[in-house]
ZALUM-582593 format. One line per 8 residues: number of its first residue (from 0); their letters; for each residue x, z, y of C-alpha. Coordinates in Angstrom, 1 decimal. Layout:
N
NUM) A) X Z Y ~ ...
This chain:
229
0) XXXXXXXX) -25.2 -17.5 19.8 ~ -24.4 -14.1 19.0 ~ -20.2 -13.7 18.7 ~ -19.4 -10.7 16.1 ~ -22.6 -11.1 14.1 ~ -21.7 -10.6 10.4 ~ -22.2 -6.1 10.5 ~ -23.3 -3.1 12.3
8) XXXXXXXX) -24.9 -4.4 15.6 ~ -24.6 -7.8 15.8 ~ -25.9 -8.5 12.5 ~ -29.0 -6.5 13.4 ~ -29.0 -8.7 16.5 ~ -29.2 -12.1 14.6 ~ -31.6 -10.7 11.9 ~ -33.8 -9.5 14.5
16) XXXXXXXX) -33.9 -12.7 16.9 ~ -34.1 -15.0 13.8 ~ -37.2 -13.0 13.0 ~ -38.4 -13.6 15.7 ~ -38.4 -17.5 16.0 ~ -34.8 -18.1 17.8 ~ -32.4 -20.5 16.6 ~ -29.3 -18.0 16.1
24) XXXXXXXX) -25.6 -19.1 15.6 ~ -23.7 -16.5 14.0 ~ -20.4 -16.0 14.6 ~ -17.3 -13.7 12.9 ~ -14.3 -13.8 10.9 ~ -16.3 -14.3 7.8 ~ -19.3 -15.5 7.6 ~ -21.8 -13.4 5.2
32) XXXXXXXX) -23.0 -14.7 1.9 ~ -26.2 -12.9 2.3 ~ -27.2 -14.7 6.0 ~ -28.4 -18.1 6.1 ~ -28.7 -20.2 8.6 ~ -26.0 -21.8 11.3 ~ -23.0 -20.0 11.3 ~ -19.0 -20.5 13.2
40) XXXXXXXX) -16.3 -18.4 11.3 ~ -13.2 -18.0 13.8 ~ -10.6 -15.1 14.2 ~ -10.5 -14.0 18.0 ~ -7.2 -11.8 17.6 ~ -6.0 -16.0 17.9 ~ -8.1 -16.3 21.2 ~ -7.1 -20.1 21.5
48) XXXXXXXX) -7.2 -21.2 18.3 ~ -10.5 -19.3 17.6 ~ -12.0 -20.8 21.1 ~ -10.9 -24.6 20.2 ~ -13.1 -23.8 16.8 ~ -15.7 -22.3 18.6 ~ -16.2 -25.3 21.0 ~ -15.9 -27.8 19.0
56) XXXXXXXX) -19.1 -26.4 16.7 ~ -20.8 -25.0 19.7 ~ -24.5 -26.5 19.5 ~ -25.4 -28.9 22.4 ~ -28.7 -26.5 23.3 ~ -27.0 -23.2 23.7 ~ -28.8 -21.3 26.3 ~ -27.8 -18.1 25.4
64) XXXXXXXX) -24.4 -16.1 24.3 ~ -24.0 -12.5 23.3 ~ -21.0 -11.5 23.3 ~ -20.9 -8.3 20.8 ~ -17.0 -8.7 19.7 ~ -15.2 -5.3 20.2 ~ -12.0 -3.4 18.1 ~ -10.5 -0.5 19.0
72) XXXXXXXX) -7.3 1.5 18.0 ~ -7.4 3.0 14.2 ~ -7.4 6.3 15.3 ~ -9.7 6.1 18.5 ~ -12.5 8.4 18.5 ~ -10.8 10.8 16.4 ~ -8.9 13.7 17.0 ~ -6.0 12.0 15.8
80) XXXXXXXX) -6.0 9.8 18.7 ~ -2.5 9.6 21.3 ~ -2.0 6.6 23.7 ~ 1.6 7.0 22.7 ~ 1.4 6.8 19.3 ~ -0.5 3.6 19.1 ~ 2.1 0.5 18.5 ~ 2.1 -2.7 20.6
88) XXXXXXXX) 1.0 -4.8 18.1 ~ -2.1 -3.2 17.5 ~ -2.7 -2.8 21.8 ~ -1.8 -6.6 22.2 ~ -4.3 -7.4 19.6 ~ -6.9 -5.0 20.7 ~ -6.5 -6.9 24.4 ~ -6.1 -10.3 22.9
96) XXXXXXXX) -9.7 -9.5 21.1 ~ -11.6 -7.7 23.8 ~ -10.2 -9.3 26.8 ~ -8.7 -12.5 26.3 ~ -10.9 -14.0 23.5 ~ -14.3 -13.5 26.5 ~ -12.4 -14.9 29.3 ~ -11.2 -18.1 27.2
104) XXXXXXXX) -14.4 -18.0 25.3 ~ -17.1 -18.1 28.4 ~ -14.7 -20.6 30.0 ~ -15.1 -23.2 27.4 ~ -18.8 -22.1 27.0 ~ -20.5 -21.8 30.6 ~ -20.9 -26.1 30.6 ~ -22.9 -26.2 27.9
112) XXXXXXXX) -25.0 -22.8 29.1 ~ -25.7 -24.3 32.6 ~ -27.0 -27.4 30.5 ~ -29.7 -25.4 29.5 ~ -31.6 -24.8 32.9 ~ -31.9 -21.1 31.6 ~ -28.7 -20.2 30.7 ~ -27.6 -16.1 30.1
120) XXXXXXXX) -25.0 -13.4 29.1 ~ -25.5 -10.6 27.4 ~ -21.9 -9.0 26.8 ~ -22.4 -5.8 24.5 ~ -20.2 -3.4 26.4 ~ -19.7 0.5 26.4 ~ -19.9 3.8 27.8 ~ -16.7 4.1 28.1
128) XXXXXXXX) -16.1 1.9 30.8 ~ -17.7 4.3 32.6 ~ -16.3 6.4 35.5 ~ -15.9 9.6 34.2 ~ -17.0 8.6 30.4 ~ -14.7 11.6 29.0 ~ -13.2 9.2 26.7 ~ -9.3 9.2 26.2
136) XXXXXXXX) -8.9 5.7 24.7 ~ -6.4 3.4 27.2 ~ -6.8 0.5 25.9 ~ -9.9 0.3 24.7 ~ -12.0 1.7 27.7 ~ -9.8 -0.8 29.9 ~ -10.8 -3.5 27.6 ~ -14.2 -2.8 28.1
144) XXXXXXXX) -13.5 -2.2 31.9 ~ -12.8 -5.6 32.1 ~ -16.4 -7.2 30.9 ~ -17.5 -5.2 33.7 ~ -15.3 -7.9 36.1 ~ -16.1 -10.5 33.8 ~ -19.5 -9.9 34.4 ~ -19.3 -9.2 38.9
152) XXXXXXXX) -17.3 -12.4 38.9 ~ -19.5 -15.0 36.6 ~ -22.5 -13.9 38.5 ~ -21.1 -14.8 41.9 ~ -19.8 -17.7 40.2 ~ -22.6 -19.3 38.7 ~ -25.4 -17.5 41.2 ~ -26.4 -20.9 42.1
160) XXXXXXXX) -27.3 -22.7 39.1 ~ -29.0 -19.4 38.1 ~ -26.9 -17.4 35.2 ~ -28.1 -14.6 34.3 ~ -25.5 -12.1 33.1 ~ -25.9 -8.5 31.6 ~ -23.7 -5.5 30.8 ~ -24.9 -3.3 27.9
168) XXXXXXXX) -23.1 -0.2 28.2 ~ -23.7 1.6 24.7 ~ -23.0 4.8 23.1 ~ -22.4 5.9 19.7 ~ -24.4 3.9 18.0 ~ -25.7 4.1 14.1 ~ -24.4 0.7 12.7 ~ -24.9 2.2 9.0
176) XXXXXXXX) -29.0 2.1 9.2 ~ -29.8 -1.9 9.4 ~ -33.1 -2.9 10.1 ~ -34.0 -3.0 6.8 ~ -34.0 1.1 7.5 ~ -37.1 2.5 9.3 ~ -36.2 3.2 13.2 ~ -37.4 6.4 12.9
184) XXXXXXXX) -35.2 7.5 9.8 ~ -31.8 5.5 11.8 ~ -32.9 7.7 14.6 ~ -32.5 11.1 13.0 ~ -29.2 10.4 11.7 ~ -26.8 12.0 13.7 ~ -29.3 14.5 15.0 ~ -29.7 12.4 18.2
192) XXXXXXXX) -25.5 11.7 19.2 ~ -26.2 8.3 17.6 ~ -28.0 5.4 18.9 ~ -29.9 3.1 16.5 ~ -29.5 -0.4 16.3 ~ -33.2 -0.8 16.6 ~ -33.1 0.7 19.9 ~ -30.6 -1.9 21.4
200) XXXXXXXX) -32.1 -5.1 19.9 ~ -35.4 -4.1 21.4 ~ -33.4 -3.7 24.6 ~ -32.3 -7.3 23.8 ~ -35.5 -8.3 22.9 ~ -36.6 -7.2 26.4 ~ -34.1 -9.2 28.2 ~ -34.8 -12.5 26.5
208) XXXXXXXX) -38.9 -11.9 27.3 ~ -38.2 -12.3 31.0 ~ -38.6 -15.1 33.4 ~ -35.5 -17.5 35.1 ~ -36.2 -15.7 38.0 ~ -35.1 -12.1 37.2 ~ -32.5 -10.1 35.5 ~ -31.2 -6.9 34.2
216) XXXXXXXX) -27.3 -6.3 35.5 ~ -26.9 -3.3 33.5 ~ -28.3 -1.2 31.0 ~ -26.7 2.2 30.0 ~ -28.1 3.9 26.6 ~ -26.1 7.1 25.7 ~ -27.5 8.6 22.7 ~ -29.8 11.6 24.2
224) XXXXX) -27.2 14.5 22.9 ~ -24.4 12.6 24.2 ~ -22.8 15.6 26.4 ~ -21.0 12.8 28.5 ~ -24.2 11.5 29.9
């Protein structure tokens, strides 16, 4: 399952790993016109109400989510960006999304996983949750802060019947070169500040080839001109 699948990353993500043989339920707002297969549409700014859809369509065989569901403030990553200036509307929803919506979501989720014998989560998270990331957006970074404790804490939780849970801390990335894009031309966009899709869902990729009896707690992939990194 693969939770904000419809663009950018996560689209790539279920393109890729459908490609590749895996049963993939979509999940987003909307779902696209131009994806078949299985797909749950449900609104996670409504954390309950989206997580009551989600369970109740959740396949019986899930063995593994990816969490890739992220906003952040309309002027974040801009020079127009002030912590002060954002309203509380938009941080409640951005917190409600990011935060809330995981917590609520995994709870309802983790029975069916451990059903699996192999169950995993990969939660797509950021750079600038990062000590030190240089970044000046509150809300957000603390939003993806938290999937850091979400992460410590379901390990230790579920250590025993063997969950595998994973952090991907990413960079900039490219989201307007899709797959359909050769890797090499996504990767000169930007002039190496971005990081291709392709790159991550090979990361993914990698993570999904290993045995029960190993995983990766964290990747971090900066783009290689990042100057935070």
């Amino acid at each position: 399952m693969v939770v904000g699948g419809s663009k950018g990353l996560g689209r790539a993500i279920v393109e890729a790993l459908r490609l590749d043989g895996s049963t993939v339920v979509g999940v987003s707002r909307s779902a696209p016109s131009d994806l078949a297969g299985p797909w749950i549409t449900a609104d996670f700014s409504t954390p309950e109400a989206a997580v009551a859809t989600l369970a109740d369509q959740c396949p019986t065989d899930l063995d593994t989510l990816i969490w890739n569901l992220g906003i952040w403030e309309p002027t974040a990553f801009t020079d127009a960006y002030r912590f002060d200036a954002a309203p509380d509307t938009v941080t409640a929803e951005l917190i409600a999304t990011n935060v809330t919506a995981p917590i609520l979501a995994l709870r309802a989720l983790i029975p069916t996983l451990l059903a699996s014998g192999a169950p995993r989560v990969i939660l797509t998270g950021s750079t600038s949750a990062l000590r030190q990331s240089g970044r000046p957006e509150v809300a957000f970074g603390a939003s993806k802060t938290a999937l850091n404790g979400i992460a410590d804490a379901l390990r230790e939780s579920y250590r025993e019947e063997g969950l595998r849970v994973t952090t991907l801390q990413l960079g900039d990335l490219n989201t307007e070169d899709g797959l359909e894009v050769a890797a090499t031309d996504a990767a000169s966009r930007g002039d190496g500040a971005l990081v291709p899709v392709h790159d991550v869902v090979s990361m993914i990729r990698a993570l999904l080839s290993l045995s029960p009896a190993s995983f990766v707690r964290e990747i971090v992939m900066p783009a290689v001109r990042d100057p935070r990194f």
